[in-house]
Chimera marker file (.cmm) of the C-alpha trace (Angstrom):
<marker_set name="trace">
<marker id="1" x="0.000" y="0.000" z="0.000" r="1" g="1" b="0" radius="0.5"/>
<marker id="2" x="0.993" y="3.491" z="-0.962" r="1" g="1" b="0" radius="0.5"/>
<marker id="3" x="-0.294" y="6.694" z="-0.045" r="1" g="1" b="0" radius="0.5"/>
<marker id="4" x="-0.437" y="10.530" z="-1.352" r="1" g="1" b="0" radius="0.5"/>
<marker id="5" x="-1.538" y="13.409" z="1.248" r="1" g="1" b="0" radius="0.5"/>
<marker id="6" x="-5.265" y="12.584" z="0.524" r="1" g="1" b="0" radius="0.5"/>
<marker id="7" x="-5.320" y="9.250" z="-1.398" r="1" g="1" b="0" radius="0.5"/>
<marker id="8" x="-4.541" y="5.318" z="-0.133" r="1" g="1" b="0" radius="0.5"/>
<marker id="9" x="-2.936" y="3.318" z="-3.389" r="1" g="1" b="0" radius="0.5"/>
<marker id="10" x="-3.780" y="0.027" z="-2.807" r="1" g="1" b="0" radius="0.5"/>
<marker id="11" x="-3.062" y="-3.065" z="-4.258" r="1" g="1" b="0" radius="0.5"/>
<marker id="12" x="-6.735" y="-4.289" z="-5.867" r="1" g="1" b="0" radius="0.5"/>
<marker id="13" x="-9.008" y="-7.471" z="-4.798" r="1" g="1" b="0" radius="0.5"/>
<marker id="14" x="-11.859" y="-9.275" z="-5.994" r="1" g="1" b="0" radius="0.5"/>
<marker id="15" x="-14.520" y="-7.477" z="-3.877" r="1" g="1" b="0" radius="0.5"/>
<marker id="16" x="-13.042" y="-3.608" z="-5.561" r="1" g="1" b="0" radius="0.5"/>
<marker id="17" x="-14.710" y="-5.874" z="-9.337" r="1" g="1" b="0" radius="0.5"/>
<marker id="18" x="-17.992" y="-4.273" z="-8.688" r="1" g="1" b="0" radius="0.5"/>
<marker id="19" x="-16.477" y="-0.470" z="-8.282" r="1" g="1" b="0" radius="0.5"/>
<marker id="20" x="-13.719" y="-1.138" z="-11.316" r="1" g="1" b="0" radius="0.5"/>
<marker id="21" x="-17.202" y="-2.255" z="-13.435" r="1" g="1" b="0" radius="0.5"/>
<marker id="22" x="-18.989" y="0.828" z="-12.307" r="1" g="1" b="0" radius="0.5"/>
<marker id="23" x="-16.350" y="3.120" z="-13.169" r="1" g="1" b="0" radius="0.5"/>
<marker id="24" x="-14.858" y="1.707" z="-16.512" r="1" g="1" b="0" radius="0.5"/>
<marker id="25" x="-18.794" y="0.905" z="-17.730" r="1" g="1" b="0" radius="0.5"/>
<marker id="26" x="-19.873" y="4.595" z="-17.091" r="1" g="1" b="0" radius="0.5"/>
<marker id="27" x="-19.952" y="6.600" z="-20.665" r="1" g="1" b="0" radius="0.5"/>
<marker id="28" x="-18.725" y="9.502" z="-19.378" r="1" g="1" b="0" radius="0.5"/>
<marker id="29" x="-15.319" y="8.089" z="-17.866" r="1" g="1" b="0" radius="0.5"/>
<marker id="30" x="-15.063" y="6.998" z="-21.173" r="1" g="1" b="0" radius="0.5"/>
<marker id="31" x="-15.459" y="9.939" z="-23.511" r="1" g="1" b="0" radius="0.5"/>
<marker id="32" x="-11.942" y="9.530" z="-24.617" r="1" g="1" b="0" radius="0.5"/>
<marker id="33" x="-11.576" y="6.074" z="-24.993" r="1" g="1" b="0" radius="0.5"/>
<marker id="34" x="-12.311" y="4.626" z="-29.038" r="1" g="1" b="0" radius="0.5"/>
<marker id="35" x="-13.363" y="1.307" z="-27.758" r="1" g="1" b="0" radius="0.5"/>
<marker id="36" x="-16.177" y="2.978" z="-25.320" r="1" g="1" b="0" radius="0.5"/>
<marker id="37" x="-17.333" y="1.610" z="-22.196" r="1" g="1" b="0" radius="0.5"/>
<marker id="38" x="-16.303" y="-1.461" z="-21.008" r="1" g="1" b="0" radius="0.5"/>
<marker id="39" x="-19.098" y="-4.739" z="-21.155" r="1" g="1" b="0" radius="0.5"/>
<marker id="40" x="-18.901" y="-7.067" z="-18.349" r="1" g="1" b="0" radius="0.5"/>
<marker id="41" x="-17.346" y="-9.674" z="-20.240" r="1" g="1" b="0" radius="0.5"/>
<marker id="42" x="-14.588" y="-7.073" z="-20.781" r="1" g="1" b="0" radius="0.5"/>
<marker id="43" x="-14.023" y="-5.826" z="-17.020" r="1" g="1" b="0" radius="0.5"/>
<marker id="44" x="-13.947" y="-9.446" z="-16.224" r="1" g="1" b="0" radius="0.5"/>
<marker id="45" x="-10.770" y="-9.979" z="-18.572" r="1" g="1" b="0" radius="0.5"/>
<marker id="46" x="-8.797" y="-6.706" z="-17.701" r="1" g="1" b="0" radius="0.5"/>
<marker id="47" x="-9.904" y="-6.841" z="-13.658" r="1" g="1" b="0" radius="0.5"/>
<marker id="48" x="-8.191" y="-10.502" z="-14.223" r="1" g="1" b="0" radius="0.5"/>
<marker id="49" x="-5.100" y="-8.769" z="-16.307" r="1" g="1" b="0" radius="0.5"/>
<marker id="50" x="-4.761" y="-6.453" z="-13.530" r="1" g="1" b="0" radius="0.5"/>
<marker id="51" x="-4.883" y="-9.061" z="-10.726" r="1" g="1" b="0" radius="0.5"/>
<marker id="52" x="-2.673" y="-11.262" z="-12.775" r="1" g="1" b="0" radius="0.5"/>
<marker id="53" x="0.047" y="-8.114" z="-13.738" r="1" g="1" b="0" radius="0.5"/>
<marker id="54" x="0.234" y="-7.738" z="-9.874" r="1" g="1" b="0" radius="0.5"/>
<marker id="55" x="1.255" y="-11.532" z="-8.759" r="1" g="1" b="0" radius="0.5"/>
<marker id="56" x="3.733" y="-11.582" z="-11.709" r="1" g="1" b="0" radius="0.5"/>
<marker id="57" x="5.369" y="-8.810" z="-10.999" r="1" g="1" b="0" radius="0.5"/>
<marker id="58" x="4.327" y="-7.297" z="-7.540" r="1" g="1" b="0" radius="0.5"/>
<marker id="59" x="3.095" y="-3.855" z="-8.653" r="1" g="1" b="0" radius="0.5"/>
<marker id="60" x="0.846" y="-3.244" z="-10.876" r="1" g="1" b="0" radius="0.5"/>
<marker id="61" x="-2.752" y="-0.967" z="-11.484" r="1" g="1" b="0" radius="0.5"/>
<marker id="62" x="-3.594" y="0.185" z="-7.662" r="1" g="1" b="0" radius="0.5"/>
<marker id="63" x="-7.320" y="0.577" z="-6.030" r="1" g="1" b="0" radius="0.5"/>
<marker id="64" x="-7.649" y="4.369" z="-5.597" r="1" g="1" b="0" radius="0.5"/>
<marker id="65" x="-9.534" y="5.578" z="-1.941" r="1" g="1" b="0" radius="0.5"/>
<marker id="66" x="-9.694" y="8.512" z="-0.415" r="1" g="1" b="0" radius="0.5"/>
<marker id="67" x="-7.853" y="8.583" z="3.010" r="1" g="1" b="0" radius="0.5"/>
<marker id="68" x="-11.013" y="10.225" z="4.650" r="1" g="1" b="0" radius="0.5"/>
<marker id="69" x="-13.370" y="7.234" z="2.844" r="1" g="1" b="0" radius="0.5"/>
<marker id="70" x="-11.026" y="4.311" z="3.283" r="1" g="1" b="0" radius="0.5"/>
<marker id="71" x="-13.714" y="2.076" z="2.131" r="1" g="1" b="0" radius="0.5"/>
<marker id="72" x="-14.902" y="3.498" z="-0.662" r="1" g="1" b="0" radius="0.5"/>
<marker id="73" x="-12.664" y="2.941" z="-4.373" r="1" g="1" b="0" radius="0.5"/>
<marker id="74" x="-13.001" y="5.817" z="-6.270" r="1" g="1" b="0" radius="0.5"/>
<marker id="75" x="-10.441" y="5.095" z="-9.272" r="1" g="1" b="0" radius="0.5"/>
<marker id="76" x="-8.190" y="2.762" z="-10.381" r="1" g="1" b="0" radius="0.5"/>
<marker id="77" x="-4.473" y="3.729" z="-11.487" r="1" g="1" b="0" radius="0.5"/>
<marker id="78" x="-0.601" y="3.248" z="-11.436" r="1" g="1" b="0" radius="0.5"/>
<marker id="79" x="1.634" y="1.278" z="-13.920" r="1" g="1" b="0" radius="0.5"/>
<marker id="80" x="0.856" y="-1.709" z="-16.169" r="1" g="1" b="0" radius="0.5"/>
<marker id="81" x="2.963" y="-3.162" z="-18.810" r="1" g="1" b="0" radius="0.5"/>
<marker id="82" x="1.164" y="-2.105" z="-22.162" r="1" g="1" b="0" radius="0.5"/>
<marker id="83" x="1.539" y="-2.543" z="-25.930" r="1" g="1" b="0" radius="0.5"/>
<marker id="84" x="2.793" y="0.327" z="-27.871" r="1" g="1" b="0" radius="0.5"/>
<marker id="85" x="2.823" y="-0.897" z="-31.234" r="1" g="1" b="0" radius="0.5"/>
<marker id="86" x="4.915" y="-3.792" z="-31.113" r="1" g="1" b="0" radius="0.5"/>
<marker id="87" x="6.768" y="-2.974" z="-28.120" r="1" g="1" b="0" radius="0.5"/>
<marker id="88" x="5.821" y="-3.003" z="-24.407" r="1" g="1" b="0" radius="0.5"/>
<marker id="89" x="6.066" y="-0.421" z="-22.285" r="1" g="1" b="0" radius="0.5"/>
<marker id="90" x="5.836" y="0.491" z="-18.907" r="1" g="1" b="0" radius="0.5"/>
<marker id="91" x="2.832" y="2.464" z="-18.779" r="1" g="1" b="0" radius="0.5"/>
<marker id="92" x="1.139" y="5.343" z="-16.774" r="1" g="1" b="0" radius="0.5"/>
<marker id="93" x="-2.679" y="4.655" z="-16.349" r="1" g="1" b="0" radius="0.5"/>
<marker id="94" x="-5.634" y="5.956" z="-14.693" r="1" g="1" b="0" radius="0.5"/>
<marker id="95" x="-9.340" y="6.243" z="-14.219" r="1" g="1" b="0" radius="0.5"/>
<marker id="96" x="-11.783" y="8.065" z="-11.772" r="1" g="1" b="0" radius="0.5"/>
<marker id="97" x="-15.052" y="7.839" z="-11.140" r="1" g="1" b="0" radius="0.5"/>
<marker id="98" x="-16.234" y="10.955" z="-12.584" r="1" g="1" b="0" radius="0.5"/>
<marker id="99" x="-17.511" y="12.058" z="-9.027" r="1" g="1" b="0" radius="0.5"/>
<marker id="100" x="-14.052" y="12.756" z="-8.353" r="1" g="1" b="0" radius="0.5"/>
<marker id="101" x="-12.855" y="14.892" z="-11.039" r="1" g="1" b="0" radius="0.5"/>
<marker id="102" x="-11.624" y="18.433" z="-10.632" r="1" g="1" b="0" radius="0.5"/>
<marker id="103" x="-9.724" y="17.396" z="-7.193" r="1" g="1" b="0" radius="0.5"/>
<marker id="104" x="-6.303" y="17.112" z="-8.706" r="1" g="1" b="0" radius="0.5"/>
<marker id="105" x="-6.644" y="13.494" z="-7.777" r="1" g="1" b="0" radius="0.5"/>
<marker id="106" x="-5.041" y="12.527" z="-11.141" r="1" g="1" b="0" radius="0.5"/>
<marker id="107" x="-2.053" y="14.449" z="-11.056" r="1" g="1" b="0" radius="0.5"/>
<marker id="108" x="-1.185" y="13.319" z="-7.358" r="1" g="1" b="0" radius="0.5"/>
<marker id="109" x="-1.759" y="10.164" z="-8.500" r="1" g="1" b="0" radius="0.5"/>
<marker id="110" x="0.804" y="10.444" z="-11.526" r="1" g="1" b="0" radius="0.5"/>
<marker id="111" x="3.145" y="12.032" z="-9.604" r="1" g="1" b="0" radius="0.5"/>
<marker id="112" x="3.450" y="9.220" z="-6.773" r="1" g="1" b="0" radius="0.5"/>
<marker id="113" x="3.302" y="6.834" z="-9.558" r="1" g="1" b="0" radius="0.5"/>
<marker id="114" x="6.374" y="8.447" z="-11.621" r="1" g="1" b="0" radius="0.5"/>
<marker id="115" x="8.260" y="8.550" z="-8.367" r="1" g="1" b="0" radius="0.5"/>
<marker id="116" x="7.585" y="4.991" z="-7.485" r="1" g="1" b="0" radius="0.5"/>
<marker id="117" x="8.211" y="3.560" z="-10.779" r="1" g="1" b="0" radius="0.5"/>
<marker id="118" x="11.484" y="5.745" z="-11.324" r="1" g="1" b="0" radius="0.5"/>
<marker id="119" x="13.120" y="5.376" z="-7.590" r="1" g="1" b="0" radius="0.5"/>
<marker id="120" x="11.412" y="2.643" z="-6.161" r="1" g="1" b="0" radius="0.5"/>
<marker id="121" x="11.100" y="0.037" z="-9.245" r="1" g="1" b="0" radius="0.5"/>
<marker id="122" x="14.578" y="1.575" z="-10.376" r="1" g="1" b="0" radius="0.5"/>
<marker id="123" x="12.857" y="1.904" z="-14.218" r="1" g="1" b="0" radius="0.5"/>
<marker id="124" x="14.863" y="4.518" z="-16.792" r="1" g="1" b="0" radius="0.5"/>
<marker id="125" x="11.851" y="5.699" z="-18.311" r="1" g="1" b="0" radius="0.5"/>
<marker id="126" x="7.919" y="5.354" z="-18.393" r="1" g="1" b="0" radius="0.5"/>
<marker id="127" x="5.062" y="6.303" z="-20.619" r="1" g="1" b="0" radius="0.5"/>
<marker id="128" x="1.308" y="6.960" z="-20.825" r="1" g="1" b="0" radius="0.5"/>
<marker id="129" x="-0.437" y="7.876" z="-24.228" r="1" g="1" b="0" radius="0.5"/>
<marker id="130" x="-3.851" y="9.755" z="-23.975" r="1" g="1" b="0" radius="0.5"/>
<marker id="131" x="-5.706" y="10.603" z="-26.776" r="1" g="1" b="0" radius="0.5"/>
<marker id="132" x="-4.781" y="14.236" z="-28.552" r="1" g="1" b="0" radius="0.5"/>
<marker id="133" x="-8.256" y="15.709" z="-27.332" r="1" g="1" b="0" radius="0.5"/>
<marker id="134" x="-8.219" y="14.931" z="-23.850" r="1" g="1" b="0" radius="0.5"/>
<marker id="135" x="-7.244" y="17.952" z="-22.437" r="1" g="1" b="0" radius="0.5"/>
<marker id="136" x="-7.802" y="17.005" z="-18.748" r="1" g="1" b="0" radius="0.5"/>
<marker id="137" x="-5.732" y="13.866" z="-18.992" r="1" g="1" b="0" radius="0.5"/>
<marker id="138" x="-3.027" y="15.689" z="-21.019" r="1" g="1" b="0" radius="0.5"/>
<marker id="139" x="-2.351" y="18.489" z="-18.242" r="1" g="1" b="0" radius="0.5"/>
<marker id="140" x="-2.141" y="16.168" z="-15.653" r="1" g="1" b="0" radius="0.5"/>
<marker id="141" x="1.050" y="14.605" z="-17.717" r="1" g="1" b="0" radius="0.5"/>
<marker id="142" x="2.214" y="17.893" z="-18.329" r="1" g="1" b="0" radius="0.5"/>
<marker id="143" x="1.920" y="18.922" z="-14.780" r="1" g="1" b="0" radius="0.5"/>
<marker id="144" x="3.719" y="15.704" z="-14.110" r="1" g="1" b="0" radius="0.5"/>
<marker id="145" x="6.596" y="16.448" z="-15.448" r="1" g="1" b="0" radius="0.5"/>
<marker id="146" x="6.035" y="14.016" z="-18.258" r="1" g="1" b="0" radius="0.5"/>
<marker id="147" x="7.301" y="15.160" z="-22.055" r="1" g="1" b="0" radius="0.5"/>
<marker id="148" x="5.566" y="14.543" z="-25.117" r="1" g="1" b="0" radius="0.5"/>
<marker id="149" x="7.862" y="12.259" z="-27.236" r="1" g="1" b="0" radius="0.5"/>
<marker id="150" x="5.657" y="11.604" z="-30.264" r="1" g="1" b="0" radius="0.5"/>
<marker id="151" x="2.631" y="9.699" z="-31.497" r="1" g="1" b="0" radius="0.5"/>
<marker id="152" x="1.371" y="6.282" z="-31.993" r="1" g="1" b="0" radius="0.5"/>
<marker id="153" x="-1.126" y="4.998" z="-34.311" r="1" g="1" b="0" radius="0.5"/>
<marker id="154" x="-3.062" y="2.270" z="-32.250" r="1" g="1" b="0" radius="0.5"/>
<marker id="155" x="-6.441" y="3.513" z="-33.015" r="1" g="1" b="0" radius="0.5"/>
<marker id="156" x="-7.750" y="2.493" z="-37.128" r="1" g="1" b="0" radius="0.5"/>
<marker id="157" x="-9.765" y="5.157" z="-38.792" r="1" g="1" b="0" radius="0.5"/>
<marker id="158" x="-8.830" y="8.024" z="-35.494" r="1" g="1" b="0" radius="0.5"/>
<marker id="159" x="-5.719" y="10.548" z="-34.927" r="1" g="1" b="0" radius="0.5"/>
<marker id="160" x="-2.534" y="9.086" z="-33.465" r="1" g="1" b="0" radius="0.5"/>
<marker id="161" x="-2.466" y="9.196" z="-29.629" r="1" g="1" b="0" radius="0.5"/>
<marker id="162" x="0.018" y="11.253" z="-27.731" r="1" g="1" b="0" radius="0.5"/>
<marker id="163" x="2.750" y="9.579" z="-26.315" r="1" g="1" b="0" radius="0.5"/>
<marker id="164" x="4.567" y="10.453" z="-23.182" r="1" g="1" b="0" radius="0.5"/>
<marker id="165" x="7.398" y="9.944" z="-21.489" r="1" g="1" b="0" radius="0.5"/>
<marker id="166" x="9.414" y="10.709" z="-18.168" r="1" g="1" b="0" radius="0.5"/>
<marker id="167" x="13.050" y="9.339" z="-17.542" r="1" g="1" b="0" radius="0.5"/>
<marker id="168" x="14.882" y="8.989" z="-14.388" r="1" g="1" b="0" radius="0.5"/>
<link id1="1" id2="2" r="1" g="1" b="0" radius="0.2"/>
<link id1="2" id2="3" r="1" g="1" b="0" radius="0.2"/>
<link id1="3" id2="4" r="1" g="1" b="0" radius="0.2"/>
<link id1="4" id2="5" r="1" g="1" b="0" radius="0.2"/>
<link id1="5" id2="6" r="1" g="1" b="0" radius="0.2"/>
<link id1="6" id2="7" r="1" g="1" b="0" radius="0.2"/>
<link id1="7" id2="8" r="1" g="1" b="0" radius="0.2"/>
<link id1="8" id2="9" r="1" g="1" b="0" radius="0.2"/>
<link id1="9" id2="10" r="1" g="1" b="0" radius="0.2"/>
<link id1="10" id2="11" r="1" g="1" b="0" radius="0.2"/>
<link id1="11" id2="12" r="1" g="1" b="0" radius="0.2"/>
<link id1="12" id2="13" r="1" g="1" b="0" radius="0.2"/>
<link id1="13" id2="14" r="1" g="1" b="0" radius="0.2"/>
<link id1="14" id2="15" r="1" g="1" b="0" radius="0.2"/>
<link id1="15" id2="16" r="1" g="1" b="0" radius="0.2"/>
<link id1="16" id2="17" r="1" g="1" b="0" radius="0.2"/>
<link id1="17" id2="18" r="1" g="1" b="0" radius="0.2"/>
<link id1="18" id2="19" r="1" g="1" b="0" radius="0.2"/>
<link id1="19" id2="20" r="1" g="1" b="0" radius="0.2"/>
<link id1="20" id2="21" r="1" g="1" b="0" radius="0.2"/>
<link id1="21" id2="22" r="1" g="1" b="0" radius="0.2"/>
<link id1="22" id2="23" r="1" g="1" b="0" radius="0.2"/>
<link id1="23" id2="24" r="1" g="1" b="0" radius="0.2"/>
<link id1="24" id2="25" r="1" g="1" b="0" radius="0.2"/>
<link id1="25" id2="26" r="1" g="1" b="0" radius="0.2"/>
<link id1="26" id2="27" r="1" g="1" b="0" radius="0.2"/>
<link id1="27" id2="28" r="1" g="1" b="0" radius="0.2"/>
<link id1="28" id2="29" r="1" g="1" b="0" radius="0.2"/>
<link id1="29" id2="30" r="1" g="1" b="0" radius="0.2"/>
<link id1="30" id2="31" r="1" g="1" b="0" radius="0.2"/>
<link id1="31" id2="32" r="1" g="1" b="0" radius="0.2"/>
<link id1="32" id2="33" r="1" g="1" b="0" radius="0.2"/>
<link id1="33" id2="34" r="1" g="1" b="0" radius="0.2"/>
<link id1="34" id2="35" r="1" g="1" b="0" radius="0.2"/>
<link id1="35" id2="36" r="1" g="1" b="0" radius="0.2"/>
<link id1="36" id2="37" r="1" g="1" b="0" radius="0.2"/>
<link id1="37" id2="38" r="1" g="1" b="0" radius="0.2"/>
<link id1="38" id2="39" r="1" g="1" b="0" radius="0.2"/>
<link id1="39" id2="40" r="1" g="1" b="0" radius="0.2"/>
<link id1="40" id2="41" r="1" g="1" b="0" radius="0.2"/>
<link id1="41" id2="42" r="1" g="1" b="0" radius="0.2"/>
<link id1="42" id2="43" r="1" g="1" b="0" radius="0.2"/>
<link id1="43" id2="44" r="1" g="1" b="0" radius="0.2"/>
<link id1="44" id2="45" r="1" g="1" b="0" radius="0.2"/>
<link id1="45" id2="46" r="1" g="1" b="0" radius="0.2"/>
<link id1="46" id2="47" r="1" g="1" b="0" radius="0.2"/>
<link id1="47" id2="48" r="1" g="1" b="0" radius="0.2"/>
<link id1="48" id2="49" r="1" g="1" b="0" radius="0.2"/>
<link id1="49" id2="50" r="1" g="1" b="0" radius="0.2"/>
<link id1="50" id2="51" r="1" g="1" b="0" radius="0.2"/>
<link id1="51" id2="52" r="1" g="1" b="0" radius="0.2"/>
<link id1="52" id2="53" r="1" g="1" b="0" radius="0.2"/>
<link id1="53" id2="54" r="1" g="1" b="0" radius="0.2"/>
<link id1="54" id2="55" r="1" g="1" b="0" radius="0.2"/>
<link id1="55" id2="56" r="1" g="1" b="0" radius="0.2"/>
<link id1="56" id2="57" r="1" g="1" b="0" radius="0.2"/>
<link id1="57" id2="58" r="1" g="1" b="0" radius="0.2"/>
<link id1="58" id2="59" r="1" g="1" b="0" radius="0.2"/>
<link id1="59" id2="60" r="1" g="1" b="0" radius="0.2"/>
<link id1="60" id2="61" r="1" g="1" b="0" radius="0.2"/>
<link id1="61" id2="62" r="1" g="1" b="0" radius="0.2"/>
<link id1="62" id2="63" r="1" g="1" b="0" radius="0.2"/>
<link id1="63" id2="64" r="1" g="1" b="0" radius="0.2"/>
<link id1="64" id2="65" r="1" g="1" b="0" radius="0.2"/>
<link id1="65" id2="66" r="1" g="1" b="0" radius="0.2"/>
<link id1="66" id2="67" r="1" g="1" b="0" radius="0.2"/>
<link id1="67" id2="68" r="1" g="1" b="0" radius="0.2"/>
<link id1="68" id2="69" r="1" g="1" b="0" radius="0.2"/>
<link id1="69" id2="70" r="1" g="1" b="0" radius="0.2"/>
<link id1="70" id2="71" r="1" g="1" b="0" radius="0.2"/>
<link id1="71" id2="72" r="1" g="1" b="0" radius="0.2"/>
<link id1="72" id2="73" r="1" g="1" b="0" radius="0.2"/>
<link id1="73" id2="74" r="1" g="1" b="0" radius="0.2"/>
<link id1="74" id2="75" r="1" g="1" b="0" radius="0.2"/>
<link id1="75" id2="76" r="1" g="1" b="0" radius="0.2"/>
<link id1="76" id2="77" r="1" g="1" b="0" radius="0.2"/>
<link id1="77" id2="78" r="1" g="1" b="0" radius="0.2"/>
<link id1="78" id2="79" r="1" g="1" b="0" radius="0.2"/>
<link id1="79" id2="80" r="1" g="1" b="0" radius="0.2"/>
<link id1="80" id2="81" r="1" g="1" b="0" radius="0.2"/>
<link id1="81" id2="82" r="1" g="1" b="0" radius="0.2"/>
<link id1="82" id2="83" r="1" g="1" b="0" radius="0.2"/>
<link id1="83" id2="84" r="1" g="1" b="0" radius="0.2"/>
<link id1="84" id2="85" r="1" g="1" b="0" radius="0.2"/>
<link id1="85" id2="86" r="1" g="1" b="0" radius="0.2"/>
<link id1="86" id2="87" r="1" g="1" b="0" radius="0.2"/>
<link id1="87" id2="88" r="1" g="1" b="0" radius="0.2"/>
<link id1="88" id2="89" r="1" g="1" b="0" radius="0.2"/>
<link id1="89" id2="90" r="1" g="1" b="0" radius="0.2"/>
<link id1="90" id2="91" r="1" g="1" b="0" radius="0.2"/>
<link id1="91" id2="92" r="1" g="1" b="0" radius="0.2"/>
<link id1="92" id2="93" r="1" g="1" b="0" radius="0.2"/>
<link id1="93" id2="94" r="1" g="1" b="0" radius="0.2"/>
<link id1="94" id2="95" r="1" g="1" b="0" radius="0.2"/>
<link id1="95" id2="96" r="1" g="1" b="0" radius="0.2"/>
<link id1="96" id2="97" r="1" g="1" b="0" radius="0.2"/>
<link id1="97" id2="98" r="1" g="1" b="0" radius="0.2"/>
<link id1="98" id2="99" r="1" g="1" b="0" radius="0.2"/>
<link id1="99" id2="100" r="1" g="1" b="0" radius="0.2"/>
<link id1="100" id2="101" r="1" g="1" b="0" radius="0.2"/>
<link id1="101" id2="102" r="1" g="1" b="0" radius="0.2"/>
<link id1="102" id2="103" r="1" g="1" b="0" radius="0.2"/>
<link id1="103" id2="104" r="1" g="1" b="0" radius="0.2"/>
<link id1="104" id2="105" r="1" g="1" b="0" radius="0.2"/>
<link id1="105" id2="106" r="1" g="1" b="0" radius="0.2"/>
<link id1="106" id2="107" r="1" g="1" b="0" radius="0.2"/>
<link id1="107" id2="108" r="1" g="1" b="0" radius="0.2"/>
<link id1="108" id2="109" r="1" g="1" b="0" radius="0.2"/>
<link id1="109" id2="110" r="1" g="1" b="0" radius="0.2"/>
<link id1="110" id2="111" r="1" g="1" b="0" radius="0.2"/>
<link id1="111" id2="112" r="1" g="1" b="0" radius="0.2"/>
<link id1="112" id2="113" r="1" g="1" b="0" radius="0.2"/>
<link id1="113" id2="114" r="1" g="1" b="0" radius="0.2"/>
<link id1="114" id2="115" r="1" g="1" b="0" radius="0.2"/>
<link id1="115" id2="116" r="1" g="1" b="0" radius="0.2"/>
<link id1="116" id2="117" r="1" g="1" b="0" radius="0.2"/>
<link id1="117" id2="118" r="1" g="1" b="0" radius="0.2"/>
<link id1="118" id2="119" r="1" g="1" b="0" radius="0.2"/>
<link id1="119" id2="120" r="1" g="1" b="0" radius="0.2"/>
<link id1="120" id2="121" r="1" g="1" b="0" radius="0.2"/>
<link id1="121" id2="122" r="1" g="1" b="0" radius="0.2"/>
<link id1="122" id2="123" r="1" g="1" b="0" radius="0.2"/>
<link id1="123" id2="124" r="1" g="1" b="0" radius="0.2"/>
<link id1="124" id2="125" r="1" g="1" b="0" radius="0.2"/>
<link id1="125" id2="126" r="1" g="1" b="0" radius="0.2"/>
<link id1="126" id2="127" r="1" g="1" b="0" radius="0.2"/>
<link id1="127" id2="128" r="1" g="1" b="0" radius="0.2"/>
<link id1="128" id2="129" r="1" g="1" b="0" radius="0.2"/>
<link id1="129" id2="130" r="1" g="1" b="0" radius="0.2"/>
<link id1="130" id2="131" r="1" g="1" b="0" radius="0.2"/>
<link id1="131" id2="132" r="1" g="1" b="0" radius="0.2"/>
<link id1="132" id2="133" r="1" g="1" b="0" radius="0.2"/>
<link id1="133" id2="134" r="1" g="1" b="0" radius="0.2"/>
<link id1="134" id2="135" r="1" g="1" b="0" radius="0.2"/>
<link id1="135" id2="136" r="1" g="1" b="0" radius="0.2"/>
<link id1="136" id2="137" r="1" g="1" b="0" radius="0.2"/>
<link id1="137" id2="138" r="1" g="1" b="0" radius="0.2"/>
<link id1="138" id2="139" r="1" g="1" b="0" radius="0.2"/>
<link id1="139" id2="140" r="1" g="1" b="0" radius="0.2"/>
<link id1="140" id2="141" r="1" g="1" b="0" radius="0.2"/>
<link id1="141" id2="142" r="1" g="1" b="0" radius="0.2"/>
<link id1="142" id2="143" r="1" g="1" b="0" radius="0.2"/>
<link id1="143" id2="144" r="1" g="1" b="0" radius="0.2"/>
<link id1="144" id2="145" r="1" g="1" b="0" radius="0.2"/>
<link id1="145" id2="146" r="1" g="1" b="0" radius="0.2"/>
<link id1="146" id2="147" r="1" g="1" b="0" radius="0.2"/>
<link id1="147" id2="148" r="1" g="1" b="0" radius="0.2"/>
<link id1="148" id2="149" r="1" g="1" b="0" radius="0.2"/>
<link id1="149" id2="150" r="1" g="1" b="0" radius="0.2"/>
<link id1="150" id2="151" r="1" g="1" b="0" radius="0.2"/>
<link id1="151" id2="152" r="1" g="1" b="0" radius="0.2"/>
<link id1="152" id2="153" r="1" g="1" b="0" radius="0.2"/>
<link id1="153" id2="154" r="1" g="1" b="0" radius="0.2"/>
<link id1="154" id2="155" r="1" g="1" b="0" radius="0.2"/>
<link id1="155" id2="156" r="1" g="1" b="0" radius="0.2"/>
<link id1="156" id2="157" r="1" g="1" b="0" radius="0.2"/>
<link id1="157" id2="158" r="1" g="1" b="0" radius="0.2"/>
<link id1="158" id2="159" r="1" g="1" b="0" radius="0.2"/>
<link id1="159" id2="160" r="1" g="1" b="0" radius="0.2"/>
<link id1="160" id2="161" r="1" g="1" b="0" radius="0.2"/>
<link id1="161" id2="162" r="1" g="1" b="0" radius="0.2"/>
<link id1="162" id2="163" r="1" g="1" b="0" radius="0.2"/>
<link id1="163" id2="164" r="1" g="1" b="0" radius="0.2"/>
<link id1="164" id2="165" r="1" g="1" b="0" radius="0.2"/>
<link id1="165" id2="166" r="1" g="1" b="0" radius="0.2"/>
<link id1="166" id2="167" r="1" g="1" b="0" radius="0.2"/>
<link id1="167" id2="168" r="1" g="1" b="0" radius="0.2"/>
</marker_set>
């Protein structure tokens, strides 16, 4: 378990399924993403990637609660290897329930998450790619310190996502 002044990064379990459904089902979390809201059938499969990333390697996507609400997930986040092309990378990853916006949740998530993966994992370098008209998602990269390095075309018939990058 990690935590931030106001959130507790935790590592996820089968009960936080409902709450990671809820969240990555909701349209409006989704606004950004070209495959849409998740179906059940999907949630099952990445929850199970997620749990799975976690006992292979000991880190992985965490269960995001406040530190007032301890009981309560509100987001899920952290790093996760991730395709990029034909190349994995170590990637930056979030998403809140949309109750929680406009908090700067996101960016002190990122930031604990760049520090953690840089000094604590000992990586050289990390990414996260967010789609060129996210705004929100792109500041909080920015704000992170994190440099836009170029663009990768992972989405048919849609503009290149942003990629970005932070090394040690």
């Amino acid at each position: 378990m990690k935590n931030t002044a106001r959130l507790i990064l935790d590592k996820p379990v089968k009960e936080d399924f409902d709450r990671f459904y809820e969240i990555h089902s909701d349209p409006e979390t989704n606004l950004f993403n070209p495959n849409g809201a998740m179906s059940l059938e999907t949630a099952k499969m990445a929850f199970n990637e997620m749990l799975e990333h976690w006992d292979k390697n000991q880190f992985g996507t965490w269960s995001i609660k406040e530190i007032e609400k301890p009981n309560y997930v509100i987001g899920f986040g952290g790093l996760a290897d991730r395709l990029y092309g034909e190349e994995i990378k170590l990637n930056l990853g979030y998403r809140f329930d949309k109750d929680f916006w406009g908090k700067g949740y996101a960016t002190e998530l990122a930031n604990k998450t760049i520090a953690f993966g840089l000094h604590e994992l000992n990586k050289p370098e990390l990414f996260a790619i967010v789609r060129p008209q996210h705004y929100a998602s792109i500041k909080v990269l920015e704000k992170s310190n994190m440099k836009l390095i170029g663009e990768l075309n992972d989405v048919e018939n849609a503009a290149n996502s942003l990629v970005y990058s932070i090394k040690k």
